[in-house]
Chimera marker file (.cmm) of the C-alpha trace (Angstrom):
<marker_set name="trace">
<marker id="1" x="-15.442" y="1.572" z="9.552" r="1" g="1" b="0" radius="0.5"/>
<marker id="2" x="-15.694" y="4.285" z="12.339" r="1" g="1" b="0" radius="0.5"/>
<marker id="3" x="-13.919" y="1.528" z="14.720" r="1" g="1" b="0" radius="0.5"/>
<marker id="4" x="-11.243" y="0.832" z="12.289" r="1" g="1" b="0" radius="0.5"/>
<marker id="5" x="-10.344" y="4.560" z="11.544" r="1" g="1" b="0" radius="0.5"/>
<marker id="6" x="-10.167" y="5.100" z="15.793" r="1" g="1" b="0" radius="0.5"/>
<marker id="7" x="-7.834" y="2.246" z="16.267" r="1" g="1" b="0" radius="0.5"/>
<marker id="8" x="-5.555" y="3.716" z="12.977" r="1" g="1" b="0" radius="0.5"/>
<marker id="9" x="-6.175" y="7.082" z="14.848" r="1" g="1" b="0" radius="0.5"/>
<marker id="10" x="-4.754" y="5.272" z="18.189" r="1" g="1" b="0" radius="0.5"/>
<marker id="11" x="-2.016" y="3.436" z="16.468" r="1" g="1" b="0" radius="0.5"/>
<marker id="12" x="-1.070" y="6.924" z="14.631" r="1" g="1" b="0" radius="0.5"/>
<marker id="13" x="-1.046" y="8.933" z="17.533" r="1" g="1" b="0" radius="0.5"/>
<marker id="14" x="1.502" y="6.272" z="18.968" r="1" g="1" b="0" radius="0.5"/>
<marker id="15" x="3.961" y="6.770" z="16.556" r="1" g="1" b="0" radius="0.5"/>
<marker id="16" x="3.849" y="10.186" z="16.490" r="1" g="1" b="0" radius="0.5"/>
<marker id="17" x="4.486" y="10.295" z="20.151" r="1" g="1" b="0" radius="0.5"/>
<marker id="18" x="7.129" y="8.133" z="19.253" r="1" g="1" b="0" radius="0.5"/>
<marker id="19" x="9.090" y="10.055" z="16.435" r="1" g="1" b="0" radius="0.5"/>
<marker id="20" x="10.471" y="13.149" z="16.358" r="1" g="1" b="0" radius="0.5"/>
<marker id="21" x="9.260" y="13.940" z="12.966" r="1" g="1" b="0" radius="0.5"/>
<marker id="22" x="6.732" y="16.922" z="13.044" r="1" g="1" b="0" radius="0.5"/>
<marker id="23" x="5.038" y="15.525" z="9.941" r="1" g="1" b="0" radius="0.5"/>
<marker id="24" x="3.870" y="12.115" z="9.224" r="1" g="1" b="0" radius="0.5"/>
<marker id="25" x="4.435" y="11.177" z="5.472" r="1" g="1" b="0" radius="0.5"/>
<marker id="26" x="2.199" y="8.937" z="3.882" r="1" g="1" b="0" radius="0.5"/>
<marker id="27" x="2.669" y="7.401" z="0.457" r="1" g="1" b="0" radius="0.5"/>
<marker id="28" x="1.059" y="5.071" z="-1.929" r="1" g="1" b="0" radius="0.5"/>
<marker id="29" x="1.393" y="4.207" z="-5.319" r="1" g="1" b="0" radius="0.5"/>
<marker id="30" x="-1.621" y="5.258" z="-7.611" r="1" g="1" b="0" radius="0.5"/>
<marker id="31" x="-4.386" y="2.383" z="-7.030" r="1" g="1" b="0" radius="0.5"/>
<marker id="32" x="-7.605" y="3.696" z="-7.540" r="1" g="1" b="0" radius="0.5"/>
<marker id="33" x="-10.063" y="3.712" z="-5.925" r="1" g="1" b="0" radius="0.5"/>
<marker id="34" x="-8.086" y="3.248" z="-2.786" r="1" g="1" b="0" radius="0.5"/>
<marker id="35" x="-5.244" y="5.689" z="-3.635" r="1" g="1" b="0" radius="0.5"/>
<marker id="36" x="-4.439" y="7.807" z="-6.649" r="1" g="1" b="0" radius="0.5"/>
<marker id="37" x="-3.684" y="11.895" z="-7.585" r="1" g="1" b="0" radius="0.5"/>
<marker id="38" x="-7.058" y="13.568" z="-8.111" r="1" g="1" b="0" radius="0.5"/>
<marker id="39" x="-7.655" y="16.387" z="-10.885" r="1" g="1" b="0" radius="0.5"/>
<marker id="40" x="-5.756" y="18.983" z="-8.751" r="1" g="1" b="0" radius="0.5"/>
<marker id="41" x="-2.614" y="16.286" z="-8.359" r="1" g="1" b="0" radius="0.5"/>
<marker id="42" x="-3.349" y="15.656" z="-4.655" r="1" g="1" b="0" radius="0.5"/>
<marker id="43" x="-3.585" y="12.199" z="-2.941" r="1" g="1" b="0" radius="0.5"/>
<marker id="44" x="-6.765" y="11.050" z="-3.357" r="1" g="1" b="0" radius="0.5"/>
<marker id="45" x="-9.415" y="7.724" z="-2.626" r="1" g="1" b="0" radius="0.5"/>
<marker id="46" x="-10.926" y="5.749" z="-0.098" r="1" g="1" b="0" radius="0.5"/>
<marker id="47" x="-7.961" y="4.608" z="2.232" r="1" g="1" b="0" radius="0.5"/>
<marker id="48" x="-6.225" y="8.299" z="1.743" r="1" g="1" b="0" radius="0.5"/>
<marker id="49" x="-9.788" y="9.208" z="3.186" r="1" g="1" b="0" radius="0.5"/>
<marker id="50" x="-9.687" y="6.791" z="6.576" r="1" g="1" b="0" radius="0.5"/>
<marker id="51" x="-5.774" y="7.851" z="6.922" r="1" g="1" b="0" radius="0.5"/>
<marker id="52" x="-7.082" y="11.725" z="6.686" r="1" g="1" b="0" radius="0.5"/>
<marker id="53" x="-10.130" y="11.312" z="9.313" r="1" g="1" b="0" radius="0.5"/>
<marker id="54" x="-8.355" y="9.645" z="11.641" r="1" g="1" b="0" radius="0.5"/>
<marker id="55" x="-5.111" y="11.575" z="11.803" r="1" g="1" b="0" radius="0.5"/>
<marker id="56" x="-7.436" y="14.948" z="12.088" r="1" g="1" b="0" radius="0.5"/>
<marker id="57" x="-9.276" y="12.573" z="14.934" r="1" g="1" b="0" radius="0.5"/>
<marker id="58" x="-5.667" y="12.682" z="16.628" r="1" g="1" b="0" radius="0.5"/>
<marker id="59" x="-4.307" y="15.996" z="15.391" r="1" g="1" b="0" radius="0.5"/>
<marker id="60" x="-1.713" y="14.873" z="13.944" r="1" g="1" b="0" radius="0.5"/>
<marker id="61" x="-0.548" y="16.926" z="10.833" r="1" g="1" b="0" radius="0.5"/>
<marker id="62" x="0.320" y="15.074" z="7.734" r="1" g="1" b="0" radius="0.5"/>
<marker id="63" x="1.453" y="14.882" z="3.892" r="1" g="1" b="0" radius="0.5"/>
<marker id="64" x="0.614" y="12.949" z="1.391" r="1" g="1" b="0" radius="0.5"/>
<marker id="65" x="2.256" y="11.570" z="-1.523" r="1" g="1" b="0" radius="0.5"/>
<marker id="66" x="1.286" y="9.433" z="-4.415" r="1" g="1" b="0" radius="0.5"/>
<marker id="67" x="4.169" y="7.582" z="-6.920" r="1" g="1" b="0" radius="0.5"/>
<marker id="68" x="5.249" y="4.590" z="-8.352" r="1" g="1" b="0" radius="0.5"/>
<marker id="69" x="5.302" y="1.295" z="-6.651" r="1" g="1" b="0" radius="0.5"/>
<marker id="70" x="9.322" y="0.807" z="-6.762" r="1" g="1" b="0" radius="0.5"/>
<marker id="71" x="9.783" y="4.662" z="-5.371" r="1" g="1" b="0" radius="0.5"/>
<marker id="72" x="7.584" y="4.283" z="-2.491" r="1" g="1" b="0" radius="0.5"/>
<marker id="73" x="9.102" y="0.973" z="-1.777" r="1" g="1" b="0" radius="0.5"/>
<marker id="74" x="12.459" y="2.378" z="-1.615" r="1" g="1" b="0" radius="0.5"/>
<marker id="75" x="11.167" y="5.281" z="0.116" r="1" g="1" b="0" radius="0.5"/>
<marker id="76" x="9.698" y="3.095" z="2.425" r="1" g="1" b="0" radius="0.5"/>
<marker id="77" x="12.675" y="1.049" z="3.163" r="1" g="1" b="0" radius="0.5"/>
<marker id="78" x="14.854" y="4.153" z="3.290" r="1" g="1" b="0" radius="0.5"/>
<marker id="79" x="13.248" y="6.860" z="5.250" r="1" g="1" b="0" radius="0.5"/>
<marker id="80" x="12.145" y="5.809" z="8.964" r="1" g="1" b="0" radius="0.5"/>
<marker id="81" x="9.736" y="8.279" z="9.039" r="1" g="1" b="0" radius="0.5"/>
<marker id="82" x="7.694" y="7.458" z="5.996" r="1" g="1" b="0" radius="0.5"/>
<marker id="83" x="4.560" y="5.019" z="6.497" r="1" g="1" b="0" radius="0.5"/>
<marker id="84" x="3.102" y="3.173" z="3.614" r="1" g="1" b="0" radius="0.5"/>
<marker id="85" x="-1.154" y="3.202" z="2.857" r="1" g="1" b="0" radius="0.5"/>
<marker id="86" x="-1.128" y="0.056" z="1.472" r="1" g="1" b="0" radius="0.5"/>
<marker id="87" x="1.388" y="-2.848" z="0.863" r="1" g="1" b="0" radius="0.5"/>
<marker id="88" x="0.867" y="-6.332" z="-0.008" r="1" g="1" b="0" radius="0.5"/>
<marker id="89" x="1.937" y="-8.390" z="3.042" r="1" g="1" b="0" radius="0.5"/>
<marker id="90" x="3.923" y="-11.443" z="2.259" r="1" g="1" b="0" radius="0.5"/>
<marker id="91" x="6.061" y="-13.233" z="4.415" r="1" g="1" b="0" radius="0.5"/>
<marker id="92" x="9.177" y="-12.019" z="2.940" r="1" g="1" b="0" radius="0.5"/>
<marker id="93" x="7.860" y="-8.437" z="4.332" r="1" g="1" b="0" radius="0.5"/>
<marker id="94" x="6.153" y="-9.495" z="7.244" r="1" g="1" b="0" radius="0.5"/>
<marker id="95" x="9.515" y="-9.618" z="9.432" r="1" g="1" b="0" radius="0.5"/>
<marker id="96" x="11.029" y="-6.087" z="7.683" r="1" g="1" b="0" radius="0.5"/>
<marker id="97" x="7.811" y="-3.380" z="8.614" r="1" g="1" b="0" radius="0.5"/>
<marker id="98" x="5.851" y="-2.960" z="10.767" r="1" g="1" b="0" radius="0.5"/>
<marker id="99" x="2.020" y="-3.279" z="10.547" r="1" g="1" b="0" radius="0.5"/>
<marker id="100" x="0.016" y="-1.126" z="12.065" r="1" g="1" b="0" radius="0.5"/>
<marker id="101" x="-4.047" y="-2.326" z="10.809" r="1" g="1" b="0" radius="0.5"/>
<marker id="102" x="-5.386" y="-4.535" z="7.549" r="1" g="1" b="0" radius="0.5"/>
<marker id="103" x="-6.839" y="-2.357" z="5.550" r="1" g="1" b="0" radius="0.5"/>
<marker id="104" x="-8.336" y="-4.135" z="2.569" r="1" g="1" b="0" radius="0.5"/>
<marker id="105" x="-7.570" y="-7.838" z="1.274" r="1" g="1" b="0" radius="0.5"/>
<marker id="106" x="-7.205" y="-8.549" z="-2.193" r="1" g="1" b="0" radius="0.5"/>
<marker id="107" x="-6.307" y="-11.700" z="-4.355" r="1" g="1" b="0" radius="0.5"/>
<marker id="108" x="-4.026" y="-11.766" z="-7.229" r="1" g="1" b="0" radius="0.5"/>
<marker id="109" x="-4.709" y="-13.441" z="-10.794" r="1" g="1" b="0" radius="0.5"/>
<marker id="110" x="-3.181" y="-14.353" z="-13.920" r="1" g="1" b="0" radius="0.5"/>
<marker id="111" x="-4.848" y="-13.413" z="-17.085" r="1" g="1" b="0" radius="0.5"/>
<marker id="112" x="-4.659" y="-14.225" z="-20.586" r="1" g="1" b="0" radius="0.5"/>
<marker id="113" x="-6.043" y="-13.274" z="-23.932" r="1" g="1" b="0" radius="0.5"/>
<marker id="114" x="-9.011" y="-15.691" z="-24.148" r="1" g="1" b="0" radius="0.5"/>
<marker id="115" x="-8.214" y="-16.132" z="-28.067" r="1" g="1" b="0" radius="0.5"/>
<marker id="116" x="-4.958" y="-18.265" z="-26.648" r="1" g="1" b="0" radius="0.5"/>
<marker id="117" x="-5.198" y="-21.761" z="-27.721" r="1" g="1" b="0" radius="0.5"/>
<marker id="118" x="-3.445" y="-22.908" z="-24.459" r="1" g="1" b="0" radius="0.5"/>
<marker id="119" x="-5.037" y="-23.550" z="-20.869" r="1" g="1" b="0" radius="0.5"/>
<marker id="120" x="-3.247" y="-23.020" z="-17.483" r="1" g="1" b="0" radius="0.5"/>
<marker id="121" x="-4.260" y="-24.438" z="-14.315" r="1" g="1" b="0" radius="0.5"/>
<marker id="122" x="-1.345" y="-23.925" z="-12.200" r="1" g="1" b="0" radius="0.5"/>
<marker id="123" x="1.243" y="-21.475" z="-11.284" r="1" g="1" b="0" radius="0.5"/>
<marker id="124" x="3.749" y="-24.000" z="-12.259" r="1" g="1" b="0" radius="0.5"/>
<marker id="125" x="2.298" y="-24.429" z="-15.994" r="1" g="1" b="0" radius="0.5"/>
<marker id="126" x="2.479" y="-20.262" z="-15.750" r="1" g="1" b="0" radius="0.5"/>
<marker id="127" x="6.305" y="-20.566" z="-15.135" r="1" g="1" b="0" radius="0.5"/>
<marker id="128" x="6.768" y="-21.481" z="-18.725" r="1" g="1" b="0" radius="0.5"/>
<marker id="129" x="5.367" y="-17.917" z="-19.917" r="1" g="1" b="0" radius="0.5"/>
<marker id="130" x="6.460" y="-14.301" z="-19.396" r="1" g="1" b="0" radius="0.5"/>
<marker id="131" x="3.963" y="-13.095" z="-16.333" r="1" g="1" b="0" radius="0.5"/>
<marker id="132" x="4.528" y="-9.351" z="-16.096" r="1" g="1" b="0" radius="0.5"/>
<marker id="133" x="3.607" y="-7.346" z="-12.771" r="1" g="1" b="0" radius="0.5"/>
<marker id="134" x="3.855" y="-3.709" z="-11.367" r="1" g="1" b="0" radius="0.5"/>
<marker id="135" x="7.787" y="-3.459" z="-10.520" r="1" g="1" b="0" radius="0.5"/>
<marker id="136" x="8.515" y="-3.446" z="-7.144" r="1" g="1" b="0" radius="0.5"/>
<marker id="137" x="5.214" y="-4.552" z="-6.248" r="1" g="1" b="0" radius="0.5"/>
<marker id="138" x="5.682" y="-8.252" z="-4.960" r="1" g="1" b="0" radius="0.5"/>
<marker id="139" x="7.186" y="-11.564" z="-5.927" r="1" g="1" b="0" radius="0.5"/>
<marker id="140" x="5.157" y="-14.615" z="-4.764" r="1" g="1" b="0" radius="0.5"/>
<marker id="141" x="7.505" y="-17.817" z="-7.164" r="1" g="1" b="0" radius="0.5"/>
<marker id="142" x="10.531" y="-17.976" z="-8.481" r="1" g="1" b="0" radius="0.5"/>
<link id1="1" id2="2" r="1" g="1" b="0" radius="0.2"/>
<link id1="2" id2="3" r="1" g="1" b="0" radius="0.2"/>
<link id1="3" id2="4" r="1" g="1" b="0" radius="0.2"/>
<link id1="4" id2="5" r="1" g="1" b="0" radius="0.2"/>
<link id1="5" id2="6" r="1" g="1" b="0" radius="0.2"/>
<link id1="6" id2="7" r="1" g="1" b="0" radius="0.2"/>
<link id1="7" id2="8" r="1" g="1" b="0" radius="0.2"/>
<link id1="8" id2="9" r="1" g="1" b="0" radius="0.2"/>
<link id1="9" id2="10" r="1" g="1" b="0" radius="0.2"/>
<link id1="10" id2="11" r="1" g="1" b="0" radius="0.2"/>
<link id1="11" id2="12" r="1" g="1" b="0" radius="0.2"/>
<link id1="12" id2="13" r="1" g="1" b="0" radius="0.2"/>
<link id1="13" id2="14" r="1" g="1" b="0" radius="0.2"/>
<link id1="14" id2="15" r="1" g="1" b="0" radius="0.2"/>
<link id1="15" id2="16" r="1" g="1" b="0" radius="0.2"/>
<link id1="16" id2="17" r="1" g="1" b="0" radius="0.2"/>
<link id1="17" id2="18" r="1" g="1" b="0" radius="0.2"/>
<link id1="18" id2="19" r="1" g="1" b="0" radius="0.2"/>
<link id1="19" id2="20" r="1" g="1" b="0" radius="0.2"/>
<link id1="20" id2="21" r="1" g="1" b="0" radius="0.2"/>
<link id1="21" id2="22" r="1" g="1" b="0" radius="0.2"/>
<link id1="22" id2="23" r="1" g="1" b="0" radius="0.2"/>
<link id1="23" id2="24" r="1" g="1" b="0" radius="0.2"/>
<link id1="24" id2="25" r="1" g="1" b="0" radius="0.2"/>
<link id1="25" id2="26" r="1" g="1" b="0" radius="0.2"/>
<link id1="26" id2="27" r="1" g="1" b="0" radius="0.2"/>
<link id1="27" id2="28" r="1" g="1" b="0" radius="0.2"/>
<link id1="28" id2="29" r="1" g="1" b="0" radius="0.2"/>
<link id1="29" id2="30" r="1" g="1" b="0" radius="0.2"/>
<link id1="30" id2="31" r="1" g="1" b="0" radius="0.2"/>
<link id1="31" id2="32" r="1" g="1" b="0" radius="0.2"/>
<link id1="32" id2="33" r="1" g="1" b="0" radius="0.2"/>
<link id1="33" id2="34" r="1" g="1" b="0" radius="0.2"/>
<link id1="34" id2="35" r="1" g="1" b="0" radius="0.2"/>
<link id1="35" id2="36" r="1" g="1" b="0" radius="0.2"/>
<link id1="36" id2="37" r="1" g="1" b="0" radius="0.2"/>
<link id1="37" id2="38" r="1" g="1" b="0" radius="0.2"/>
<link id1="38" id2="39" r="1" g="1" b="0" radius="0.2"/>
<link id1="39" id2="40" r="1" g="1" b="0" radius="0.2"/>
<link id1="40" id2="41" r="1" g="1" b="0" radius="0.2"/>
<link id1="41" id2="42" r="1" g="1" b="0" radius="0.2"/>
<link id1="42" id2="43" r="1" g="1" b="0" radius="0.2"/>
<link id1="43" id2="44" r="1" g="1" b="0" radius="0.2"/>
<link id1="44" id2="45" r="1" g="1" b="0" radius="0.2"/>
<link id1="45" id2="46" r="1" g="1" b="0" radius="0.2"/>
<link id1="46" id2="47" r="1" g="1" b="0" radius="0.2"/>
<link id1="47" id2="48" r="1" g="1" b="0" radius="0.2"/>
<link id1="48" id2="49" r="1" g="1" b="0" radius="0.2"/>
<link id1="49" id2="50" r="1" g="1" b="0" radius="0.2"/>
<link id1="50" id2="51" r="1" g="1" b="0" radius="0.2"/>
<link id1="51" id2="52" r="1" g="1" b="0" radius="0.2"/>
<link id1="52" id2="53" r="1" g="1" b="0" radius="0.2"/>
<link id1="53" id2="54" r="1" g="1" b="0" radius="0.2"/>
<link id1="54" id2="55" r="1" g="1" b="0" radius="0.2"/>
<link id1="55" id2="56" r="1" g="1" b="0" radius="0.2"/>
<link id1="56" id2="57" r="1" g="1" b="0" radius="0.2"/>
<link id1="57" id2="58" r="1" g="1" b="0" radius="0.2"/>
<link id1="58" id2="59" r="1" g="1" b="0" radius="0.2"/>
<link id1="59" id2="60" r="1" g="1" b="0" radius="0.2"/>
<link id1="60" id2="61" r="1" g="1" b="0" radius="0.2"/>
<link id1="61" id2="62" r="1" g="1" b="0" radius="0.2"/>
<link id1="62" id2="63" r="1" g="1" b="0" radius="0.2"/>
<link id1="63" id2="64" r="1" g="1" b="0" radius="0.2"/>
<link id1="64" id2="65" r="1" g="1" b="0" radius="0.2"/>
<link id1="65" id2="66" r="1" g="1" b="0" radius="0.2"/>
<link id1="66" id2="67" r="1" g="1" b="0" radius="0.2"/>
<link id1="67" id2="68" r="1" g="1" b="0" radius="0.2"/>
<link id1="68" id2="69" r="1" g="1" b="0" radius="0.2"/>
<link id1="69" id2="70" r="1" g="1" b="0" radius="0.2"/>
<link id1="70" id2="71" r="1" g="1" b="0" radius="0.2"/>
<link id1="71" id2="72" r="1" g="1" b="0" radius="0.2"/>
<link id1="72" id2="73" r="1" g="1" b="0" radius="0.2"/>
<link id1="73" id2="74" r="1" g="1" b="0" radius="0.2"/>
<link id1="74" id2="75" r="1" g="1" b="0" radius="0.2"/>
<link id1="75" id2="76" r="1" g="1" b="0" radius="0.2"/>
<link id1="76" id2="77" r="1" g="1" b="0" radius="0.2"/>
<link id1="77" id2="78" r="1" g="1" b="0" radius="0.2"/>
<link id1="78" id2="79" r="1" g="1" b="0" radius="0.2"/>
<link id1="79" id2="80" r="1" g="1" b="0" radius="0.2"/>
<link id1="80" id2="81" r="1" g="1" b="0" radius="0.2"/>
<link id1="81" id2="82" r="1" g="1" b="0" radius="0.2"/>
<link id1="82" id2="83" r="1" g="1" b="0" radius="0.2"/>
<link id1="83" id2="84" r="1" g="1" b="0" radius="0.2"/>
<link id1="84" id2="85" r="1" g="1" b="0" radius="0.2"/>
<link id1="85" id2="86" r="1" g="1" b="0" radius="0.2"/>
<link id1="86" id2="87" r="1" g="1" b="0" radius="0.2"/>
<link id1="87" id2="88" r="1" g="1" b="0" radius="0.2"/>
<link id1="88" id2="89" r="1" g="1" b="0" radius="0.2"/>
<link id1="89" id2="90" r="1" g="1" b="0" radius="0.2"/>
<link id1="90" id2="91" r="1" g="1" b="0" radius="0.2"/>
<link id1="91" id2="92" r="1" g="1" b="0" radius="0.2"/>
<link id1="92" id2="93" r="1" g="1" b="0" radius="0.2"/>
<link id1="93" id2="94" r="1" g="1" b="0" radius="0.2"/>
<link id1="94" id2="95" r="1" g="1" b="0" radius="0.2"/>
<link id1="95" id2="96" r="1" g="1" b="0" radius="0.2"/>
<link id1="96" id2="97" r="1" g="1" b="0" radius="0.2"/>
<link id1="97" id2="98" r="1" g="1" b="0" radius="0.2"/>
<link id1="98" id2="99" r="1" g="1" b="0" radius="0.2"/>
<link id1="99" id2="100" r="1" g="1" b="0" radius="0.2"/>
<link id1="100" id2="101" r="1" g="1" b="0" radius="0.2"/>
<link id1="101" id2="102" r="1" g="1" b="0" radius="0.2"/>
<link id1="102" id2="103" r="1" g="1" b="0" radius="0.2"/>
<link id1="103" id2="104" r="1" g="1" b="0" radius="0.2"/>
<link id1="104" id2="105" r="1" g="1" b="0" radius="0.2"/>
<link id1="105" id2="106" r="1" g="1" b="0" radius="0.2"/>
<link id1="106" id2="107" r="1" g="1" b="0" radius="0.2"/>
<link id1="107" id2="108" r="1" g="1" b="0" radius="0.2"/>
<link id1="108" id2="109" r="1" g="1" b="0" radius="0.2"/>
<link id1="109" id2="110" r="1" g="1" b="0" radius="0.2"/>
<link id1="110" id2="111" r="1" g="1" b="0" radius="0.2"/>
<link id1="111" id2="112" r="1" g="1" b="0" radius="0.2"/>
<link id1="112" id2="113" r="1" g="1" b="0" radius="0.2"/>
<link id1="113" id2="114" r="1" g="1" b="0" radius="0.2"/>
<link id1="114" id2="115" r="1" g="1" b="0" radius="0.2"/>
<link id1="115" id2="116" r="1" g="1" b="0" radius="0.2"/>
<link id1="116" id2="117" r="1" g="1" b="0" radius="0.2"/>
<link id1="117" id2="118" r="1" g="1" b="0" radius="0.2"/>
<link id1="118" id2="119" r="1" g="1" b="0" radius="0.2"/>
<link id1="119" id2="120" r="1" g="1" b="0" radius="0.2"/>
<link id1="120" id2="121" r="1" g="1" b="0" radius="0.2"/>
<link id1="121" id2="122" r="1" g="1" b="0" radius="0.2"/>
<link id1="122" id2="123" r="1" g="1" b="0" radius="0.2"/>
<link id1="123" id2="124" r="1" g="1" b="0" radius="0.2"/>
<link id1="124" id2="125" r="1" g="1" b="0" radius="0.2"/>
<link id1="125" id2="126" r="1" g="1" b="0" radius="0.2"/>
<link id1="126" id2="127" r="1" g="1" b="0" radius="0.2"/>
<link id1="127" id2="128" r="1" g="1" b="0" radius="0.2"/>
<link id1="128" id2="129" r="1" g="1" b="0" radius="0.2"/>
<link id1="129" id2="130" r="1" g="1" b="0" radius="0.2"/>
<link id1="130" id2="131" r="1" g="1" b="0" radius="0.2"/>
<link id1="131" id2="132" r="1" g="1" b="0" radius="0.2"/>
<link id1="132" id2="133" r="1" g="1" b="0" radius="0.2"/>
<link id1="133" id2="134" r="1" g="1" b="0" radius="0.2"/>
<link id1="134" id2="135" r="1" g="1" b="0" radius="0.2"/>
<link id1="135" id2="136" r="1" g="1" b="0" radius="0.2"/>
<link id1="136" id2="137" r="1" g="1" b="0" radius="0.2"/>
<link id1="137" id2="138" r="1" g="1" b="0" radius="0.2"/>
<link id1="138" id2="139" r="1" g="1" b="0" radius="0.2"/>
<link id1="139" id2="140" r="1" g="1" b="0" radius="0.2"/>
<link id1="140" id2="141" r="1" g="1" b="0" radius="0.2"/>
<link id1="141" id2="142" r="1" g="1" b="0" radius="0.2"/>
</marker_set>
């Protein structure tokens, strides 16, 4: 952990040097336990945690921001001077940002009501059904 947040440290102090911006803006979209607003409405959670440690490690000053998936994304794509906590890499994104550090790995699943009298096995057999997600968050089939 203390090797990851030095190399995020390293990699932040790099694009600071790099940018003119003052301020490095972080956002996220609320995903506890990794990022959410705490009782007092400020970003909050493990990986806000690393991000905070290491940019004090580089004194670097910093803001924070938590909001929905689609905002950030657009924020993201829109503002050169934001940087995202967490996004799901896929290779339609992989070419557009850059990555600076893996930060957690997580698998996505579909779920159904267990009373349903129908089975599926694949994602094909799933294309037949409504499959709802967080908008703006990815899009892995068509």
């Amino acid at each position: 952990m203390l090797f990851r947040s030095l190399l995020i440290a390293t990699m932040l102090c790099f694009i600071s040097c790099a940018t003119a911006a003052k301020t490095l803006t972080f956002i996220a979209e609320d995903l506890p336990p990794y990022h959410f607003k705490n009782q007092q409405g400020e970003a909050d959670g493990a990986l806000v945690e690393v991000v905070k440690a290491a940019l004090t490690h580089a004194n670097i000053p910093s803001e924070f921001a938590i909001m929905p998936m689609a905002r950030a994304f657009h924020e993201l794509e829109n503002n050169p001077n934001m940087l995202m906590i967490s996004l799901l890499k896929n290779p339609a994104r992989e070419s557009r940002f850059q990555w600076l550090a893996q930060t957690y790995f997580s698998d996505a699943y579909l779920v159904d009501l267990a009373s349903k009298s129908h089975k599926i096995f694949s994602l094909k057999q799933a294309q037949q059904y409504r499959v709802a997600t967080i908008r703006g968050y990815s899009r892995l089939f068509k």
